[in-house]
N, C-alpha and C positions, 0 to 999 in steps of 0.2 A: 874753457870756462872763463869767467870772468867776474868782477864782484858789482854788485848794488842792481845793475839794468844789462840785461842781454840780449837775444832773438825770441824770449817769451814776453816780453814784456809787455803791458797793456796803460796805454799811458792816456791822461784825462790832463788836460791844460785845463788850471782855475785861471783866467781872465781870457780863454782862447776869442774874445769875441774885440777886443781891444787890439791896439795897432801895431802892438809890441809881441802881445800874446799871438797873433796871428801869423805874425811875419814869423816867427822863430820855432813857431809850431809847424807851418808849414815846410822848412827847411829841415826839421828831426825829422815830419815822416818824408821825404825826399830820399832821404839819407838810409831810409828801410825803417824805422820804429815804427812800433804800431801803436798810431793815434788814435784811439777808438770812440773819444768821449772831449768835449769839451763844458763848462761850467761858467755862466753868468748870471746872477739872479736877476729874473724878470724875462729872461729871454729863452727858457727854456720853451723846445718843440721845434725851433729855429736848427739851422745848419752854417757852418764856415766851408765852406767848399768840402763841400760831401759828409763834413763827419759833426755827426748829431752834438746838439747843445743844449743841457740840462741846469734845473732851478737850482739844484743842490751837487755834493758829491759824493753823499748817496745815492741819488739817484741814477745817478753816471755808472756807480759802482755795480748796484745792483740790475742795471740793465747791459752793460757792457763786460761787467767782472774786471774791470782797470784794476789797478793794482799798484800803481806810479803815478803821483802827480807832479807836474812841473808848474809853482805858483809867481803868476804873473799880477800877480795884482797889486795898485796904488798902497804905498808902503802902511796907511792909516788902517789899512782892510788885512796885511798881508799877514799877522799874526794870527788872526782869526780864522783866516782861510788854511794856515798849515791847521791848523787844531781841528778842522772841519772836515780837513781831510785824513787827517789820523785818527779823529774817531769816527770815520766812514771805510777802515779797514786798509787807505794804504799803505802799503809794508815799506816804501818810499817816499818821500817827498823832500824835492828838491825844490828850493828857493831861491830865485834868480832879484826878486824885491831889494832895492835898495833903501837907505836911510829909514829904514825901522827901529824905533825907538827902544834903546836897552830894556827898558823895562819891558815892553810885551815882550821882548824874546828871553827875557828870564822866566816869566811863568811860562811862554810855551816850551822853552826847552826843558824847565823843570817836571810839566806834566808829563813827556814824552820818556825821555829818563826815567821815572817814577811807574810812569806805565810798563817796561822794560818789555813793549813792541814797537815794531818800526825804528826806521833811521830816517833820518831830518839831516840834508847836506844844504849848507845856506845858511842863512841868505846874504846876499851879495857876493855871490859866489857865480861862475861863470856854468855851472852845472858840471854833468857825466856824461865821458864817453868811452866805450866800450867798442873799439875802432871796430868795423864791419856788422857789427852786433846790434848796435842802439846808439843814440844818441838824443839824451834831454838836456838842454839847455844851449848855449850861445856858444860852444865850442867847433869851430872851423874842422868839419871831418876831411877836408880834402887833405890837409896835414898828418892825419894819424894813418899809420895802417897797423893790420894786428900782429900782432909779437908777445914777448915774455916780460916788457916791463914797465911794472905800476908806476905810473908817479898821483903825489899829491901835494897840492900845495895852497899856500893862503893867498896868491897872487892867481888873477884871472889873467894878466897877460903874459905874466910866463908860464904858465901852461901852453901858451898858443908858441913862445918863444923854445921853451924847452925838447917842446913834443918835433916842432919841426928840424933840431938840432938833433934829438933823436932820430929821428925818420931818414935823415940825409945822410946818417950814417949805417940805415939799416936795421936800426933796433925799434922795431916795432912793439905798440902797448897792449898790456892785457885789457887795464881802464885808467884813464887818466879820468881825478875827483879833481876838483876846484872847491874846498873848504870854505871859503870865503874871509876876507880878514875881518867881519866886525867883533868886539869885545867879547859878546856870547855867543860862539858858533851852535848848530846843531850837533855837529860832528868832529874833532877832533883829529889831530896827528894818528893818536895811539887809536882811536875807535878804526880809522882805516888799515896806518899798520897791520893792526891784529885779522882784520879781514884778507890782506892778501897775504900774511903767513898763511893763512888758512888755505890760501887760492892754487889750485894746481897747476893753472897756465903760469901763474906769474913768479918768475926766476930772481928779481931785483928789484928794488923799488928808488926810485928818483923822490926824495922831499923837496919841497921847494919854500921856505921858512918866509922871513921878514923880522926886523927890529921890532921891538914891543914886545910886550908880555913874557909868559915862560913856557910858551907851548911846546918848543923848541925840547929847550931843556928837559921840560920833562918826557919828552917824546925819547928822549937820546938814552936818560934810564930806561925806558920800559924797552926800547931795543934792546938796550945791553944785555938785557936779562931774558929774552923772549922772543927776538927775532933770530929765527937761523938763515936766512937770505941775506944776503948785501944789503945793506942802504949807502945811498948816494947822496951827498944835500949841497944845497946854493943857500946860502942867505943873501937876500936883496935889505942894502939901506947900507953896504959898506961905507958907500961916502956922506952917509947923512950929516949933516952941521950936528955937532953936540948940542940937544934941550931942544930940538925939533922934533915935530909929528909927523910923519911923510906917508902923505895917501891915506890908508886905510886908518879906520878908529883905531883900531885894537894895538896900531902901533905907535905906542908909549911908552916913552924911555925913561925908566927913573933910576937916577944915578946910574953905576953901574951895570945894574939891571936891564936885561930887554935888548944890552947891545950886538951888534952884529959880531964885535969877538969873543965876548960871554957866550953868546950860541954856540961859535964856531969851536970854542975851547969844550965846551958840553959833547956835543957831537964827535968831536976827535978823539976825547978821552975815553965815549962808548966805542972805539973804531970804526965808525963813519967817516971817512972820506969827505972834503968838501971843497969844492969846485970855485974856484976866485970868479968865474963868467959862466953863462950858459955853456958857450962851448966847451969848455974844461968840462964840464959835468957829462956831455956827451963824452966824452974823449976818455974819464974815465969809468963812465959803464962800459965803453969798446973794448976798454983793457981788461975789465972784469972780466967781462963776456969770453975774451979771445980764449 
């Protein structure tokens, strides 16, 4: 098993006809996904190397049965196109769009929530992979292989860092998510948590945090209370200058709040474990594991 995207998966790229959407499209189905469907308005009837391209993603849906979108599209367009693709039935959609403006991802993640179908992972998030299963989005599969455990995190490059510090030691993933860091995710700590308690492959879950907000924190209560698996976690921004913004929006430090040993103090007191470097983090899933 594994959670969000696996080997049923039926996946439609919104902007597969662009340079970005192309190249990253054609590298998931390489990878084994099954791309069935791509969407550009105005170009529908057209093809990207073999696989069909439709005006809407309805029409994608209803002609291929996709089910997963991965949206690539100019940040101005890209709230509209997850909404387009959630009320065209899919039950995923991942958002890889950067610098989309807070406000449309507040009405779309409020409709989507409000809706209570579909998960929305993104945006500015590195996508899912589901090692040997699937993979949508910018996530480097030659690093992952499959195994017992999850990670998620709000950092796009340590996922690529962690996964491979996992891997060198052996411990292979159910699905590593990439949340993404801006201010209003689609998806959350606790919305994935909850999904791989639920997950049978997966034995441990790796967090991977950041400075800013209290996503952390409150992640660490709803483990205390709810998870019976291990959680593992790294905060990234240890060394950040105090009253700076480092990287991602969402990470904003005020006062004490948001910092990397406020997190670290949250997580420990739910007994989380947390890792000073990536490799620490592997080194202590190994110990779990043994």
């Amino acid at each position: 098993m594994a959670i969000l995207i696996d080997d049923t998966t039926r996946l439609v790229v919104q902007g597969l006809t662009g340079r970005e959407g192309s190249f990253h499209a054609k590298r998931n189905r390489d990878y084994g996904t099954n791309l069935v469907a791509g969407v550009t308005p105005g170009k529908g009837g057209t093809d990207v190397d073999g696989t069909p391209v439709f005006d809407t993603v309805a029409e994608a849906v209803a002609e291929t049965g996709a089910d997963t979108s991965m949206v690539f599209v100019p940040a101005r367009f890209a709230a509209d196109a997850v909404l387009e693709a959630h009320d065209a039935g899919c039950d995923t959609i991942i958002c890889i769009t950067e610098n989309i403006p807070a406000m449309d991802m507040a009405r779309t993640v409020s409709h989507i929530r409000h809706s209570r179908r579909g998960v929305l992972i993104g945006p500015n998030c590195p996508g899912v992979i589901s090692p040997g299963k699937a993979n949508v989005g910018i996530i480097p599969g030659e690093i992952c292989e499959p195994g017992p455990i999850g990670l998620v995190s709000r950092s796009g490059t340590l996922v690529y860092q962690i996964v491979n510090e996992l891997t060198q030691k052996g411990l292979g993933q159910s699905t590593c998510v990439g949340i993404g860091g801006d201010p209003i995710p689609g998806s959350d700590f606790i919305d994935i948590l909850e999904k791989f308690e639920a997950d049978a492959q997966t034995e441990a879950v790796v967090l991977v945090g950041e400075i800013g907000g209290d996503a952390e924190e409150r992640a660490a209560a709803w483990a205390r209370e709810n998870m019976t698996k291990p959680v593992i976690a790294y905060i990234a921004g240890r060394t950040a200058p105090p009253g700076k913004r480092m990287g991602h929006a969402g990470a904003i430090v005020s006062g004490s709040k948001g910092t990397a040993a406020a997190k670290t103090d949250a997580l420990e007191a739910a007994g989380i474990r947390v890792g000073r470097n990536p490799t620490e983090v592997a080194e202590i899933v190994a110990e779990i594991r043994a």
